[in-house]
C-alpha positions in Angstrom: 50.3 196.0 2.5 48.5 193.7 0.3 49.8 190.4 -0.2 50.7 189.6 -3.9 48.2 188.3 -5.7 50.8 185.5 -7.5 51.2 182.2 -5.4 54.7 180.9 -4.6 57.0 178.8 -6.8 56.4 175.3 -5.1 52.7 176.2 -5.1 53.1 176.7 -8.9 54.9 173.7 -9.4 52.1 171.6 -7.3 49.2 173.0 -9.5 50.8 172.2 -12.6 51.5 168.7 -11.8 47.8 168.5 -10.9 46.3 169.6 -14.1 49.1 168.0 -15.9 48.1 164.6 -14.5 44.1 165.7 -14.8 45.1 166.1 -18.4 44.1 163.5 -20.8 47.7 162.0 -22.4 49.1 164.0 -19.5 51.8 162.4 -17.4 51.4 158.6 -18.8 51.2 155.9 -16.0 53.7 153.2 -16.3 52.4 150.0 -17.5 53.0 147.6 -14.3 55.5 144.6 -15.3 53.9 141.4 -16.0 55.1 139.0 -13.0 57.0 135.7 -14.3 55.8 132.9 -12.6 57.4 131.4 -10.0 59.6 128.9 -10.7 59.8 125.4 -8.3 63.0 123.0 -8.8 61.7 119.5 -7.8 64.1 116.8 -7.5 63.2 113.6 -9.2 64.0 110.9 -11.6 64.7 112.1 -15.4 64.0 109.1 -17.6 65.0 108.6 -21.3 61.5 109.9 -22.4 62.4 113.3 -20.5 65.6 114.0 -22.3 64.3 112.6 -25.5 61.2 115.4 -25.0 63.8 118.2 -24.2 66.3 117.3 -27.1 63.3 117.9 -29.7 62.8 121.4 -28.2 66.2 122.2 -30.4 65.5 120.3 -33.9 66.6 122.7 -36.6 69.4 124.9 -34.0 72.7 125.8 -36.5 75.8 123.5 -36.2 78.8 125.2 -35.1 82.0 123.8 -34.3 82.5 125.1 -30.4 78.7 125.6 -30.1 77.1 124.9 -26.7 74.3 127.3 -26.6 70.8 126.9 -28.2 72.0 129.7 -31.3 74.7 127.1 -32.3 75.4 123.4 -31.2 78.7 121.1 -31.9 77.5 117.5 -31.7 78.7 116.9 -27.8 78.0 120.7 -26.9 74.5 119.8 -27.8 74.2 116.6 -25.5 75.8 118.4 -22.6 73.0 121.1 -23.2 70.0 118.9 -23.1 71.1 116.9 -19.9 72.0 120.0 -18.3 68.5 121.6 -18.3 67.9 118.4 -15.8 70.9 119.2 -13.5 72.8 116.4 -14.9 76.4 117.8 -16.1 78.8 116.1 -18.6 82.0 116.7 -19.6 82.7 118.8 -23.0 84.2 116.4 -25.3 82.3 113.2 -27.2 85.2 111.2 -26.0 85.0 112.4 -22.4 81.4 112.1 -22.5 82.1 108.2 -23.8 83.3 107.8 -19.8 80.2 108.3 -18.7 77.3 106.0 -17.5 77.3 102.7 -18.5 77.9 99.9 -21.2 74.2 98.1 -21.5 74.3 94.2 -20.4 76.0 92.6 -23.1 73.0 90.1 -23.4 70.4 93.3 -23.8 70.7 94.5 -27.3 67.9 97.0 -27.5 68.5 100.4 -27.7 66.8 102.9 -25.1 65.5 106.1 -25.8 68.0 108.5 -24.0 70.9 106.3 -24.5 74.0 107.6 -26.1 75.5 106.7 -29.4 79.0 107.2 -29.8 80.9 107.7 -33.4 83.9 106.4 -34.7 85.6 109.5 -36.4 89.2 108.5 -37.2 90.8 109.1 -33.3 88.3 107.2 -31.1 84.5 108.7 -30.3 84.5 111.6 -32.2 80.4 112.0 -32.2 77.5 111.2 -30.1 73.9 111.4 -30.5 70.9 110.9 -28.5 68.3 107.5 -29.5 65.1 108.6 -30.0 63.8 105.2 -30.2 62.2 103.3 -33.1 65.5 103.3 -35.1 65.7 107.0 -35.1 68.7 109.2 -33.3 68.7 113.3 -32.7 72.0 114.4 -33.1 73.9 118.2 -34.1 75.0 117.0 -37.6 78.1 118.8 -39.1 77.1 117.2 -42.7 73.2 118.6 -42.0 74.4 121.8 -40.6 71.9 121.6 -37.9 70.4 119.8 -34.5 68.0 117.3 -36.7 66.8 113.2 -36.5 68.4 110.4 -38.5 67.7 106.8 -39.2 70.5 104.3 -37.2 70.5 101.3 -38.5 68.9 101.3 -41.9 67.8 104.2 -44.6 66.7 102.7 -48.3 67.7 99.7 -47.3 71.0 100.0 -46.8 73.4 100.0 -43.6 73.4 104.2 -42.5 76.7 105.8 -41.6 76.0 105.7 -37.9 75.4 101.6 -38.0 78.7 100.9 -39.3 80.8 103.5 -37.3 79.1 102.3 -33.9 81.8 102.4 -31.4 80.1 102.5 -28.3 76.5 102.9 -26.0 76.3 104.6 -22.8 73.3 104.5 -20.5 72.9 107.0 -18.2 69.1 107.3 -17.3 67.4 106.9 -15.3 68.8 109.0 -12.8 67.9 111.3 -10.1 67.7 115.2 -11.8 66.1 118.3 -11.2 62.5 119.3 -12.6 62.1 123.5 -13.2 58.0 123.3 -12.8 56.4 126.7 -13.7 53.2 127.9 -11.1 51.2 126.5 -14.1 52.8 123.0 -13.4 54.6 122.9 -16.8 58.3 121.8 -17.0 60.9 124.8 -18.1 64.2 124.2 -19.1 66.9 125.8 -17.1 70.2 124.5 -18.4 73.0 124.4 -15.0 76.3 124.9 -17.4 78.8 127.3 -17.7 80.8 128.1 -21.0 83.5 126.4 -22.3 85.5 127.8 -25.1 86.8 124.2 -26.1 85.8 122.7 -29.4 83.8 119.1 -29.3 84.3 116.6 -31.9 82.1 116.3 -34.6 
């Protein structure tokens, strides 16, 4: 008897995968996935310069009251933020933050960059910001609706808001933090924080 002239199922199946693939816009190869680069956490000592550099990435982030993520910032839910991308974790709160680090020598009045400025608001330290250094502080402003930089002591000549409600200074840096270096050497942030749904002060 002669065989039939019609090959099997599976060998159909093969043949049209082959000339599907032979086809041209065929059976589309996946594009491969770009590979991130690796990633190296490097222990070392984060300076006021570091966390000044960092707290700039965020100039122009909304204010919200709560906010401790880069799509909204409250004024100590910003700070936390910025010292977190170094390992470094603070409390929540501007006051509980005010607990932290140390009171400069009385004798050393200058300012450091990456020292902390903390606000009299009615009940205690009820803001904080960041010196930049040169007069300047970065800050998440309530009244500017937005992470941005302010003069401290003087604007048109006259004494600024945040000279005359001064309540405190906190240095924290240097200290001993983590560095995220990319495999291109350059630093990436790679904030250590979990959520919290309590409110900072303004």
């Amino acid at each position: 008897m002669t065989p039939p002239i019609f090959p099997g199922r599976a060998a159909l199946t093969l043949a049209a995968a082959l000339l599907l693939a032979a086809r041209p816009g065929g059976a589309q190869a996946r594009p491969a996935k770009a590979a991130k680069p690796a990633v190296t956490a490097v222990r070392g000592v984060v300076r006021g310069e570091d966390v000044v550099r960092s707290a700039r990435r965020y100039l122009g982030v909304p204010y919200l009251l709560g906010g401790e993520t880069p799509e909204a910032f409250d004024c100590s839910g910003y700070v936390r933020w910025v010292f977190a991308e170094y390992g470094i974790t603070f409390p929540r709160t501007a006051k509980e933050q005010a607990a932290f680090g140390q009171a400069p020598p009385w004798e050393d009045n200058t300012l450091l960059p990456g020292d902390l400025l903390f606000f009299y608001g009615g009940q205690g330290a009820q803001h904080i910001a960041i010196y930049v250094g040169r007069d300047s502080i970065i800050h998440a402003s309530s009244s500017g609706g937005r992470v941005k930089l302010d003069r401290f002591v003087r604007r048109a000549g006259r004494p600024t808001w945040f000279n005359r409600r001064l309540i405190a200074v906190r240095r924290v840096l240097p200290m001993e933090g983590t560095f995220y270096l990319s495999g291109s050497g350059s630093s990436e942030s790679r904030p250590q924080q979990t959520a919290d749904a309590t409110p900072g002060p303004q």
